[in-house]
N, C-alpha and C positions, 0 to 999 in steps of 0.2 A: 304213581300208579305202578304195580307191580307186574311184571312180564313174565309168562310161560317159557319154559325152553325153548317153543318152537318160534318167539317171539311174538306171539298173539298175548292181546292181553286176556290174564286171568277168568275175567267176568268171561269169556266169549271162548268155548272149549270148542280144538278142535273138532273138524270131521272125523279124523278115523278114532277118537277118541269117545264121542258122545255116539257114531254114528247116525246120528240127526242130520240136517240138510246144513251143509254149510252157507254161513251169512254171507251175503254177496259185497264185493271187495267195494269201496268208493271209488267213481267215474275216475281217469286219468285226470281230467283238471284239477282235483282237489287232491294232489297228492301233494302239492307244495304250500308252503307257506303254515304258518300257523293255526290257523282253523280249522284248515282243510286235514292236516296231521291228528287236532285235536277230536274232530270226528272220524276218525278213521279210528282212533284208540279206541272211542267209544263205541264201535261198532253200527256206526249208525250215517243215514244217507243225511248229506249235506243241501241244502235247495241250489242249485245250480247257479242260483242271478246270486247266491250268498260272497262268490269268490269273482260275481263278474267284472267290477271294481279292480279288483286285486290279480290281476295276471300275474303269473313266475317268472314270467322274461318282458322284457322292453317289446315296445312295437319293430325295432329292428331286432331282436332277437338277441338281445347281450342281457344275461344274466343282473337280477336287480343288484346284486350285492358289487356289480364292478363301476354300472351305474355312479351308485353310490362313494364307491371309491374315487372315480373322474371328477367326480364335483368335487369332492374333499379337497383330492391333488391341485385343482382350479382355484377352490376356494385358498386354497394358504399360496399359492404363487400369484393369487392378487393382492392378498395381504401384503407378502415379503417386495414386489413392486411398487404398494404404495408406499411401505415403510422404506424404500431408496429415494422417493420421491421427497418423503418428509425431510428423510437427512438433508438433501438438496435444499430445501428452503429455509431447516434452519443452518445453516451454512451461510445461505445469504443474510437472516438476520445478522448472525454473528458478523457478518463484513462490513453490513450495515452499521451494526453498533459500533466495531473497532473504527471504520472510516468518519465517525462523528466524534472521537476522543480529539483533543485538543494535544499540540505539538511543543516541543519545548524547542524554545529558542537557539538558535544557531550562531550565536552572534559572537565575534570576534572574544571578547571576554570571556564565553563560555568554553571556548576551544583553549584557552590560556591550559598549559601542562604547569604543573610544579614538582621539584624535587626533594624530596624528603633520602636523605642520607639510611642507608641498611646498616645494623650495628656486624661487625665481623661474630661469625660464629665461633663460640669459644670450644673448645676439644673436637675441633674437628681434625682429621687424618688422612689422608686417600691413599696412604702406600701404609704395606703391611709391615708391622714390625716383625725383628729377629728373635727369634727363641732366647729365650734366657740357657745358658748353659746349665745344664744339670749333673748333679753330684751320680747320679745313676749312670752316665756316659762316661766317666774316671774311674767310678770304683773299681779297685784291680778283684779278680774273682779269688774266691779263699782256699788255701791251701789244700789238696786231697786229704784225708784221713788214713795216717796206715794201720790204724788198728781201729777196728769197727766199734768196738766199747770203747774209744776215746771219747770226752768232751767238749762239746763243739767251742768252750772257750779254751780249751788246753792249743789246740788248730790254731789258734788266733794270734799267740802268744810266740807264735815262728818269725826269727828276726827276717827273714828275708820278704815277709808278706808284711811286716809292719814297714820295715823302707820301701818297698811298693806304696806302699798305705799312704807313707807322709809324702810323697812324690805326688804322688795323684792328685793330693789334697790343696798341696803346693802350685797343681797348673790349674786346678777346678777353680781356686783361688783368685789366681792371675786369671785367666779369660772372663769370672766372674767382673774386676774392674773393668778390666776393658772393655766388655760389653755395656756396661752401664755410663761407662765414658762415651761410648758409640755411640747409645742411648742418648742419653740430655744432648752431645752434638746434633747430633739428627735432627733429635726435636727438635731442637733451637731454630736450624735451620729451616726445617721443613715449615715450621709456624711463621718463620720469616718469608717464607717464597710465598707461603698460602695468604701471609696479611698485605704484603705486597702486589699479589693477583688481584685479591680484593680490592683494593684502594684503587687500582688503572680502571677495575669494574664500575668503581662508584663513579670515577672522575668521567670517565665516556657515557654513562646517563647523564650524569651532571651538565657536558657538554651538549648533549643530543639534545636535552630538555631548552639547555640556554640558546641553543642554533634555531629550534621548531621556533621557540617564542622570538627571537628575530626574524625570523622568516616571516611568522605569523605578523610580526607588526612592519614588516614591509608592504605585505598583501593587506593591510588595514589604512598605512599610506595613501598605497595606490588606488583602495578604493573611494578611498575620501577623496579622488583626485578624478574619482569618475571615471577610471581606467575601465573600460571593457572586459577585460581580462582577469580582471580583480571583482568587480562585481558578480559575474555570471557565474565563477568561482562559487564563490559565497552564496549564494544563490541556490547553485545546485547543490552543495552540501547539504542547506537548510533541506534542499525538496528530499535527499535520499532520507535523509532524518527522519522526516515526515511519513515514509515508506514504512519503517518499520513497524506499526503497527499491523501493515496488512503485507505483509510477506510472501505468503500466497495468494497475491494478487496480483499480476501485471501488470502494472500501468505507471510506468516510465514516466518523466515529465521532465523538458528540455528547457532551457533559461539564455535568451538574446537579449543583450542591453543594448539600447541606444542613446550613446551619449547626446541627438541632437534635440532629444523630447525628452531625455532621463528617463525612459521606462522601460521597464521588462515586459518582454514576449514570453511568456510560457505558454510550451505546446504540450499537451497532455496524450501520450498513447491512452485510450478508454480500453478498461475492461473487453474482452469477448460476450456477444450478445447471449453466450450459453452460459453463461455465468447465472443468468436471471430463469429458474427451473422455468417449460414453458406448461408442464401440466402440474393437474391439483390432485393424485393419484390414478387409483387403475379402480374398476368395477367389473362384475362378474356381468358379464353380456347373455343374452339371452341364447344361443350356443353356448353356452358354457364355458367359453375362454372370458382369459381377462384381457378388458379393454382401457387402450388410455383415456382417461377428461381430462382435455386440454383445459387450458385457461385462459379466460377472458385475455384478447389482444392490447384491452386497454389496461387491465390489471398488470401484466404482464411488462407495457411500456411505461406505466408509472412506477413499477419498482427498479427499472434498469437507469431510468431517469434520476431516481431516489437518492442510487447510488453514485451514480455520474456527477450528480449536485455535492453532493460528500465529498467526495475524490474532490473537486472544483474550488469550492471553499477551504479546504485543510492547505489547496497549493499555496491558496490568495494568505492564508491565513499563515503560513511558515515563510513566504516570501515580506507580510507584511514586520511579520515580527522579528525578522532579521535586520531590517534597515532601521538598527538602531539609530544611525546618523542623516537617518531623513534622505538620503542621495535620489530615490527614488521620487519621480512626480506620479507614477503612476504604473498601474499594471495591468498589461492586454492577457486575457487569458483564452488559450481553442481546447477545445476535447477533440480530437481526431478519433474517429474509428480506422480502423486498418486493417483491411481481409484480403487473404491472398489472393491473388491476381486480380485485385481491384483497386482502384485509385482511392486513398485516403477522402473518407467527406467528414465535416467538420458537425456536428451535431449541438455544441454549447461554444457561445461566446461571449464573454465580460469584456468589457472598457472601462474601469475603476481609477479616477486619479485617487491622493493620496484621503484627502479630505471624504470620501466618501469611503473608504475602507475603513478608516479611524469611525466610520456612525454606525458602520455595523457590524453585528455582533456573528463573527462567520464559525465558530465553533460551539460548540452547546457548553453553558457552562456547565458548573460542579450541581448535582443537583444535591446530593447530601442524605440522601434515601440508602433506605435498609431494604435487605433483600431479606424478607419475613421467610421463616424456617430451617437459615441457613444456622449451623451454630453458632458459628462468630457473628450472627448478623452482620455479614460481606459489605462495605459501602460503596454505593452504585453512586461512580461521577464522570461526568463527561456524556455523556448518553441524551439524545431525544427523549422525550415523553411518547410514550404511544401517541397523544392524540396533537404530537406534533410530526407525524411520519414523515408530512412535504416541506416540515418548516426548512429544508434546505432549499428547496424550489425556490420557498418566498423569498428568502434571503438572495439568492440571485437576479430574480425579477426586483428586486431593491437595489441592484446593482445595475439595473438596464440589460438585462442578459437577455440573449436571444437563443432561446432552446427549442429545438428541433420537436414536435407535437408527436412524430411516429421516429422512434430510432431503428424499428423495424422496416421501415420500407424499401432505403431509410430516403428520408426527407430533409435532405442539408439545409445545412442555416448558412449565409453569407459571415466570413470572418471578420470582426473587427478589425483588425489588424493582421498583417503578418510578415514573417521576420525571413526574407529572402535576402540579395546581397548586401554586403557591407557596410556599400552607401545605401540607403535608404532611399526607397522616392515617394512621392507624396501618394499616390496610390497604397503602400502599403501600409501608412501610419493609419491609426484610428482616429473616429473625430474627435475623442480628447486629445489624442497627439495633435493632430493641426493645428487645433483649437491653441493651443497652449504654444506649439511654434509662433502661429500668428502673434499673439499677445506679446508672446517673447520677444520677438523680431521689432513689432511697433514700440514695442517698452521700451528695448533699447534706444531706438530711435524717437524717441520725444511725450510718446503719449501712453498715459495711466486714467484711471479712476476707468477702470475699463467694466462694462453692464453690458453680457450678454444677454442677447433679445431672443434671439433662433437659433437651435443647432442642430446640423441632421449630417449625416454619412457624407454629404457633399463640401458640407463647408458651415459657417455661420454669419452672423450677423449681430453686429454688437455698436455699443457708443463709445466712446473713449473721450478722454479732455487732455490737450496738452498746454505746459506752461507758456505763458505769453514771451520768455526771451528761449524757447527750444524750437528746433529744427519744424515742429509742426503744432506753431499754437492752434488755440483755440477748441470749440468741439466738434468729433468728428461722428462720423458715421462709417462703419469700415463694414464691407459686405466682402469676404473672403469664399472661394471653392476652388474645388480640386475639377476643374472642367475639361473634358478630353474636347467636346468641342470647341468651337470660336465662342466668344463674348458676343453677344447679340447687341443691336442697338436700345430694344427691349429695355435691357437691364439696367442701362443706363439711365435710360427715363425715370424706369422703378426709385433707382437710388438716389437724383433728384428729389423725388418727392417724399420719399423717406429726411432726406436732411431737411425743408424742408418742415413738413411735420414734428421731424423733433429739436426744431429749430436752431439746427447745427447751422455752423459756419463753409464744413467741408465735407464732402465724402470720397472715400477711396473705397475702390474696385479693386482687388486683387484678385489674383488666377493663378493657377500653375500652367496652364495654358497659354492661352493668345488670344488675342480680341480681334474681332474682324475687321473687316475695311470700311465700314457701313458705321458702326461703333469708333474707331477711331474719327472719323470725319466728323459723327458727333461732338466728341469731346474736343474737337478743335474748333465748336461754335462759339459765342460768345456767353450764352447762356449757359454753359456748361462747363464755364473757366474754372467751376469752384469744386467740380468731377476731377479726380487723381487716377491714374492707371498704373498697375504695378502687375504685368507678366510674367512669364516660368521664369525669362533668364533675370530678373528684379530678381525676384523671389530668391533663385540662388545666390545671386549678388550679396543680396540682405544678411542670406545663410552665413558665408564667407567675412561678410565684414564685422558684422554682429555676434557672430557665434564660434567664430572657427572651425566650421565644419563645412563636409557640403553635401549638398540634396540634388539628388537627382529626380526632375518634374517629370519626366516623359511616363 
């Protein structure tokens, strides 16, 4: 539409122009916005309810257009929040994924160095050579000219510039050999000092390599010897080994051997609980800021769990596949959480002798898959399947694991075992450790063909048979625990009727404890001649004579 000078439109001539009545201006409300502009060009009244909809300022009085900017600004900084969020979770995939790759073996042979000999580098030099001498640093300079139209070879032809000449030529000459005699010496030499540097070079790897692999097979020795010191060694190598896939991840893990049960303690620092993102993004709230959506509390503790399981299985699984020579009977494993100024609680615990780690399968195998769209089609091995997310859960509950249901609360789990001082006491072993003492201890002592019946944190209950010319024919019934209490009269009735029933010859009572006075007097009826009692200080007795170690019951 085209505009007058006085900025009226065209169609609509001013007053002092037409002198006719001038058109009356549109209401103050409909001066903004588009309509209300658009009938104003037209000269023409607008219906009032047309722009009621459409006010020019907010109900607090701010301009629509900044309105509209506030939200923009909201809108993209809950975008850009929830895209920190996203990064956050795949981050934890990714930890997820690296902490299910499978580990390479640590084992004694692996670590073996060898020497491969470096050929000496041929023209090599480190000191600069001498300049050759040059005929341009003798040349005598040539006679002046006395007459300016002379010849520059008539000049030349002056005897006292030619004996210059041949003198010059005579010492350029001389220094010439001798420099070249300097030369090859030198050489000679200096290839002699540099092949000789080399050779002490080679010969001290040579050495360093042959000292590591003695050393190494002293520590291989010892461990075969069930040393302490030599196991936990090896042990820990394997677990840092195991680390390097997640690097940025903390979670440290400790290694106590006991020679009196052959098993490792591994204690695991776990991951920090922020590690696992606790929200699923941000959303525009109806104020118009962005707000957090947290995430379900149970979503939340089955993926810290997920990965806690991961971590768990790769320790069990680098510690299992170290012990190439079998020394291990078994392996206690704790997850520890650890917050500052809080006392460590143990959240996951395994009890794994050897026979049940060998059934199952604690890292995800190769699956052999293509990663579709990648150009090299990338091959994806080692990894979960999606719709195995918890299969490391299951594998631990296949282990007897006891995992903590909230690790947020958190809600500790009792440790299987745990590796406090030197000597061990029967409190801290796990019931595979007892278990396996017990058998140990009676193995030596006369009786096999051993069929456990019950076993629980306390202790168990099994049958054994010993040969008719050993220390304890016949078949027994052996009801072993770790009792802080007295032995009751109770139990010994119980065990009675268990031999009994499974028509044993004998039963023995063991304890790390004491049996009471009520129970003793029992066993000293007549009916009860065929009841055995073996107490704390037995037990260590057994420890010491059987095994060369000692336990402390208390």
């Amino acid at each position: 539409m085209q505009h007058s000078p006085d900025s009226r439109p065209d169609a609509v001539p001013s007053a002092r122009a037409s002198g006719t009545q001038p058109v009356q201006e549109a209401p103050a409300p409909l001066q903004a916005g588009f309509l209300a502009t658009l009938f104003r060009d037209l000269g023409a009244e607008a219906p009032v309810d047309a722009f009621a909809d459409a006010p020019s300022e907010t109900s607090g009085g701010a301009p629509e257009e900044d309105v509209v900017a506030a939200h923009g600004r909201a809108a993209a900084l809950t975008h850009h929040r929830t895209l920190t969020v996203r990064a956050q979770h795949e981050h934890l995939a990714d930890l997820l994924r690296r902490a299910a790759l499978p580990v390479s073996a640590m084992d004694f042979e692996s670590q073996l160095r060898t020497y491969e000999p470096r050929p000496f580098p041929a023209g090599t030099d480190d000191h600069p050579a001498e300049a050759e001498p040059r005929w341009a640093d003798y040349a005598p300079a040539e006679p002046p000219a006395a007459d300016p139209d002379e010849p520059a070879s008539r000049r030349l032809l002056d005897s006292g510039y030619q004996r210059e000449l041949a003198q010059a030529r005579l010492r350029h000459q001389r220094d010439l050999r001798e420099w070249r005699a300097r030369q090859a010496e030198g050489a000679a030499a200096e290839t002699r000092a540099a092949r000789s540097a080399h050779e002490q070079a080679e010969q001290a790897r040579a050495r360093a390599v042959q000292e590591y692999n003695q050393s190494l097979e002293e520590c291989r020795r010892a461990y075969r010897l069930s040393e302490p010191a030599a196991v936990e060694s090896l042990l820990e190598r394997a677990l840092a080994a195991a680390e390097a896939t997640t690097r940025d991840l903390p979670a440290p893990c400790r290694a106590l051997f006991r020679p009196l049960t052959r098993t490792a303690v591994l204690d695991l620092d776990l991951p920090p609980l922020d590690v696992v993102p606790s929200l699923s993004g941000y959303r525009l709230g109806d104020g118009g800021e962005p707000e957090p959506v947290p995430r379900a509390p149970a979503d939340r503790a089955s993926d810290y769990l997920r990965l806690a399981a991961r971590l768990a299985l790769r320790a069990l699984q680098a510690a299992d596949a170290v012990d190439t020579d079998e020394i291990l009977a078994g392996v206690v494993f704790n997850g520890w959480l650890r917050r500052p100024g809080a006392a460590p609680v143990c959240l996951l615990s395994v009890d794994a002798d050897r026979d049940a780690l060998a059934r199952t399968r604690l890292v995800a195998e190769p699956v052999g898959a293509t990663v579709p769209g990648d150009e090299d089609d990338e091959l994806v091995q080692g990894i979960y399947a999606d719709a195995e997310q918890d299969e490391a859960l299951v594998r631990l509950r296949e282990l007897s694991a006891v995992v903590t249901p909230d690790p947020y609360g958190p809600l500790p789990v009792v440790p299987n075992g745990t590796a406090g001082s030197t000597v061990p006491s029967a409190a801290e072993l796990s019931p595979n450790e007892f278990a396996q003492l017990v058998r140990e201890l009676l193995t030596r002592g006369g009786l096999a063909a051993w069929s456990v019946r019950l076993r629980g944190p306390a202790g168990l209950v099994a049958t054994a048979e010993g040969a008719p010319d050993s220390a304890l024919p016949g078949r027994w019934v052996v009801w072993a625990s770790r009792n802080t209490e007295p032995v009751a009269e109770e139990e010994l009735r119980t065990l009675a009727e268990a031999v009994r029933e499974e028509g044993a010859e004998r039963g023995l009572r063991l304890t790390t404890g004491r049996f009471g006075e009520a129970a003793l007097d029992l066993a000293a009826e007549e009916g009860y001649r065929r009841i055995h009692l073996i107490d704390g200080g037995g037990v260590q007795e057994l420890s010491r004579t059987h095994l060369g170690l000692p336990l402390a019951v208390g």
